[in-house]
N, C-alpha and C positions, 0 to 999 in steps of 0.2 A: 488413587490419584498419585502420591506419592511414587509408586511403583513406574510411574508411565514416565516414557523417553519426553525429553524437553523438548520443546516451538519455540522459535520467537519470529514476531515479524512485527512491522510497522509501516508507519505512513506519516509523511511530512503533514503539518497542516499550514496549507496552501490557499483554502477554500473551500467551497462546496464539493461533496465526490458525486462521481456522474455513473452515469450503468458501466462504461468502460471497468470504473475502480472495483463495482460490482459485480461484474460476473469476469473479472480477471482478477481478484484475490479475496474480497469478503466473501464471498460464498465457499470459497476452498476455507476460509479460518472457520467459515464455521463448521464445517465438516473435521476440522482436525481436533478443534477443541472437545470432541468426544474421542481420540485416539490418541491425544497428549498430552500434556501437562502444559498449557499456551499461556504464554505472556504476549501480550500486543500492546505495542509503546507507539505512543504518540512522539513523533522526532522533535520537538520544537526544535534542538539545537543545529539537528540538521537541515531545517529550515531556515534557521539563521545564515547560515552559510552562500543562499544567494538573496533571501528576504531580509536581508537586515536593514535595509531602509524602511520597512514596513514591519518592524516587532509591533507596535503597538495592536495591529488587526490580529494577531497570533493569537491570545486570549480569546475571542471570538473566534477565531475557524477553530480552535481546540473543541468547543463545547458543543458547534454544528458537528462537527466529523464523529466525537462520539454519541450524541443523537444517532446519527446516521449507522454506526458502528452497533447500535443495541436495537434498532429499528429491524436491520437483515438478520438479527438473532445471535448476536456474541453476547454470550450468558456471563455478565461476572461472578456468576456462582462456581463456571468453569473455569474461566481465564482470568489470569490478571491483566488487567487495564490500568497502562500508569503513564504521566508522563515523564517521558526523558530527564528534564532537566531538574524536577524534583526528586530524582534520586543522582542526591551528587557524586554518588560513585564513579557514577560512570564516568565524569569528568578526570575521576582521581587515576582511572585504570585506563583511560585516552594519553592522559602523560608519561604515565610507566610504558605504556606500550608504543608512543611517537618515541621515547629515546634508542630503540630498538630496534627502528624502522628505518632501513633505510628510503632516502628520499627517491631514486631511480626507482623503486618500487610504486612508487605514490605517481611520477613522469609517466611512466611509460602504460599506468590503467586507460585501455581505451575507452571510460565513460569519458575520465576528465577530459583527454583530449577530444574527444566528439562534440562535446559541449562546449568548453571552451572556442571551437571553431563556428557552431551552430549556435549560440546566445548568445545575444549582439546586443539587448535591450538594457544587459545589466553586468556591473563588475563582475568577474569572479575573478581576478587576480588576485586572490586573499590568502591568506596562508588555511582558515578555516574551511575553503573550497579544496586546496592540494591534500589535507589532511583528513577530509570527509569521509575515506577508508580506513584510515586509524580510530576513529571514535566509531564509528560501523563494526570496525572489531572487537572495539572496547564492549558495545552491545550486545555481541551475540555472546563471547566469551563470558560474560560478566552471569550470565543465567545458566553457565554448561550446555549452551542450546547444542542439542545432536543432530536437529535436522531444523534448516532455515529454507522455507517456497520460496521459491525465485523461478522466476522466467529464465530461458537459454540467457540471452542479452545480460544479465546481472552476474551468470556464472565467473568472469574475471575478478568482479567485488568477493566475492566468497572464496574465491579464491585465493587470494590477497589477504583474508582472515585467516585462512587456514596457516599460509606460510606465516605470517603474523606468532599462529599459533604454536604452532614447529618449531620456532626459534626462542621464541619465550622458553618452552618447555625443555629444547635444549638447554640453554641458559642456567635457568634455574628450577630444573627438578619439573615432573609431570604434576601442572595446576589444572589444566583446560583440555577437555575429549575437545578433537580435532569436528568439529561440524560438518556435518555431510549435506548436500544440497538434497529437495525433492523438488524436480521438474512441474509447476504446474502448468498447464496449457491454456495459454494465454489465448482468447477467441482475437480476431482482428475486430477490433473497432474503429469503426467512421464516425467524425462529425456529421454535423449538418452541412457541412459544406464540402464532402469529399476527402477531405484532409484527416488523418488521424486524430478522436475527439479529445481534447486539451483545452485547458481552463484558459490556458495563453492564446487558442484560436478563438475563443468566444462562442463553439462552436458544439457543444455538450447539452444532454440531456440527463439532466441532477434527478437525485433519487429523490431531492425533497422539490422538484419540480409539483407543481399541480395538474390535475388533469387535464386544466383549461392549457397550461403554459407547454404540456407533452404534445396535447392533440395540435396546437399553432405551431412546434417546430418542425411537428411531422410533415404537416401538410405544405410546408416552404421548404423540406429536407430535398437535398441535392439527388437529383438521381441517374440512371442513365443519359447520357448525350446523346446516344444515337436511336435511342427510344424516342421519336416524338408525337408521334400517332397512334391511337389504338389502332393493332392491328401490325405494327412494326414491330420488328423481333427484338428481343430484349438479350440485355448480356448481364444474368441474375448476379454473376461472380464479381463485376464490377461494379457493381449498384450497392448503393452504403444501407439504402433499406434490406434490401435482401441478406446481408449480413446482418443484420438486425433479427429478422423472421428467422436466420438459423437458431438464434435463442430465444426468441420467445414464439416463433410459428412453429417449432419444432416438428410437431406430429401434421400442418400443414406446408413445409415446407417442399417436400418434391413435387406438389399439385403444383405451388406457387411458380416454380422452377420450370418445370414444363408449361405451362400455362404464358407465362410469359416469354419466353423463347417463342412460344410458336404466334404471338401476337394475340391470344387471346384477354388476356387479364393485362389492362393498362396501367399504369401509374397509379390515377386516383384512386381506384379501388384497392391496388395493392396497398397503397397508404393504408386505407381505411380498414383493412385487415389488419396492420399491422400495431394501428393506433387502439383496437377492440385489445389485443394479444397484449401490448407492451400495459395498457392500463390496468388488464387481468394479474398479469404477473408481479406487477410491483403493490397491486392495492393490500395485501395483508401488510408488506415495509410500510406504505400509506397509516394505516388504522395502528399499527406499533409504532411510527413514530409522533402521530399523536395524541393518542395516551401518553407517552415517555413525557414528551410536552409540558402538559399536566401536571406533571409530580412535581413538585418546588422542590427545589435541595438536591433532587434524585441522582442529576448528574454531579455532582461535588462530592455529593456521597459513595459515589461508584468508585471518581475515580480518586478521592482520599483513603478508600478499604486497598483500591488496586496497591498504588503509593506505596500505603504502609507494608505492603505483603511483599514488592517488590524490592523496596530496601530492607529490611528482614535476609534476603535472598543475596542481596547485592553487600551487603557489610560480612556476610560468612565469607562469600567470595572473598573478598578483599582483605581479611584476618589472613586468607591461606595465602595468597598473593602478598601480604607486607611481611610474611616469616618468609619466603619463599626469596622474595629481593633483596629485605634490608636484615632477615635474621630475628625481626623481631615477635615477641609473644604478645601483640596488641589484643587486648580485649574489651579495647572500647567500642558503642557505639553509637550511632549516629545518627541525629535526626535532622542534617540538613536537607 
């Protein structure tokens, strides 16, 4: 383990994670955490950044999500699982690396400006929203991560780490291997309502769903419009179920596709194919998370081992990083 190239990735917590967050990044971690040395952090801080009216529910989504996070099979035997904000390094190596930054760097990221145009519901005029690339950096840099998953869409953010990283290293002396992206292929996902599925559309199917509350959204899920008779041709590519059947009808999915095209297989039943497949596929995450349930302590103690391992990791860094800036031989450390 030692010998394996570094991971990092994470996840705000926000709420419940829905199959979107599942079959477009928890099933890739778990797949890497047997080809890397994986740290996955839980962001509260960067959560804060547009939740800060709502800190208090944070402690609560923290404990759902890694439920959720041990349930699809991230082993903290393999990974560390920690959160953000109790390793306060990361805040300390956010500041060394914002004085460095320049600010047109942080303008011109087309997340913030997409988002700032498109969320309407809530501030983000915050200096902790403009700076949300800087402490991003502070993350990945702070574990030597060599390779960070990201979607095409997030490539700018990593990007912005690396230059980040470049100039640091110009600066003062090589601290940080420059992190290289791995593309993972993010499936499209539909809500219930057509729309792409988001905790802010109300419109998601959660892993910790039950089978009663999956089979009731199935059967109300949005689907073709110009479908409305058995026997009318269907357009499988725009139907939000059928993009569903790609990952969980997998090995019945070009019956499905022709079938409906040629008006044979109607709605209801495609449903009902889909709500047999999606309840298959998720019932071992079902029966893991609860058992996990069960074990009192289990998740504190997961993520108190994660914690301690990750600042362990994060105070080395940061010894090299304060000879490196201020010259000095620090050997203290740290248990904030």
């Amino acid at each position: 383990m030692a010998n394996l190239p570094v991971v990092l990735s994470g996840m705000r917590p926000t709420g419940r994670l829905h199959i979107g967050n599942l079959v477009g990044a928890l099933n890739n971690w778990v797949k890497l955490q047997d080809k890397y040395k994986s740290f996955y952090m839980i962001a509260d801080w960067h959560a804060l950044t547009s939740e800060y009216a709502r800190s208090k529910e944070i402690s609560k989504d923290i404990k759902e999500m890694v439920v959720d996070w041990l349930a699809v099979g991230i082993n903290p035997e393999k990974s560390t699982i920690f959160i953000q904000s109790r390793v306060t390094q990361h805040a300390e190596l956010h500041l060394l690396l914002s004085m460095i930054t320049p600010i047109s760097w942080l303008e011109r990221c087309p997340t913030y400006k997409e988002q700032l145009k498109e969320i309407k519901d809530k501030d983000l005029s915050n200096y902790g929203f403009l700076g949300y690339p800087v402490l991003q950096a502070a993350d990945i840099l702070m574990y030597k991560a060599e390779i960070v998953p990201i979607g095409q869409d997030q490539l700018p953010h990593l990007e912005l780490t690396r230059e980040i990283c470049r100039r640091f290293n110009y600066l003062y002396g090589e601290v940080f291997p420059e992190p290289k992206h791995l593309f993972t292929e993010v499936p499209k996902i539909l809500g219930t309502d057509g729309r792409k599925m988001s905790k802010s559309y109300n419109n998601c199917i959660y892993i910790s769903d039950s089978k009663e509350e999956i089979t009731k959204k199935i059967k109300t899920c949005y689907t073709d419009p110009r479908k409305i008779h058995l026997g009318d041709a269907g357009h499988p590519e725009e139907c939000p179920i059928f993009l569903l059947h790609f990952i969980y009808s997998f090995k019945e999915k070009e019956n499905i596709k022709v079938d409906c095209k040629s008006g044979k297989l109607g709605c209801v039943d495609c449903k009902k194919i889909l709500i047999k497949n999606i309840l298959l596929g998720l019932d071992a995450i079902h029966q893991r998370r609860d058992l996990i349930i069960t074990k009192k302590g289990y998740i504190n103690d997961v993520l108190e081992d994660g914690i301690k391992k990750a600042r362990l990791v994060a105070e080395k860094t940061m010894q090299e990083v304060r000879r490196a800036v201020f010259g000095e031989k620090s050997e203290r450390s740290r248990e904030s």
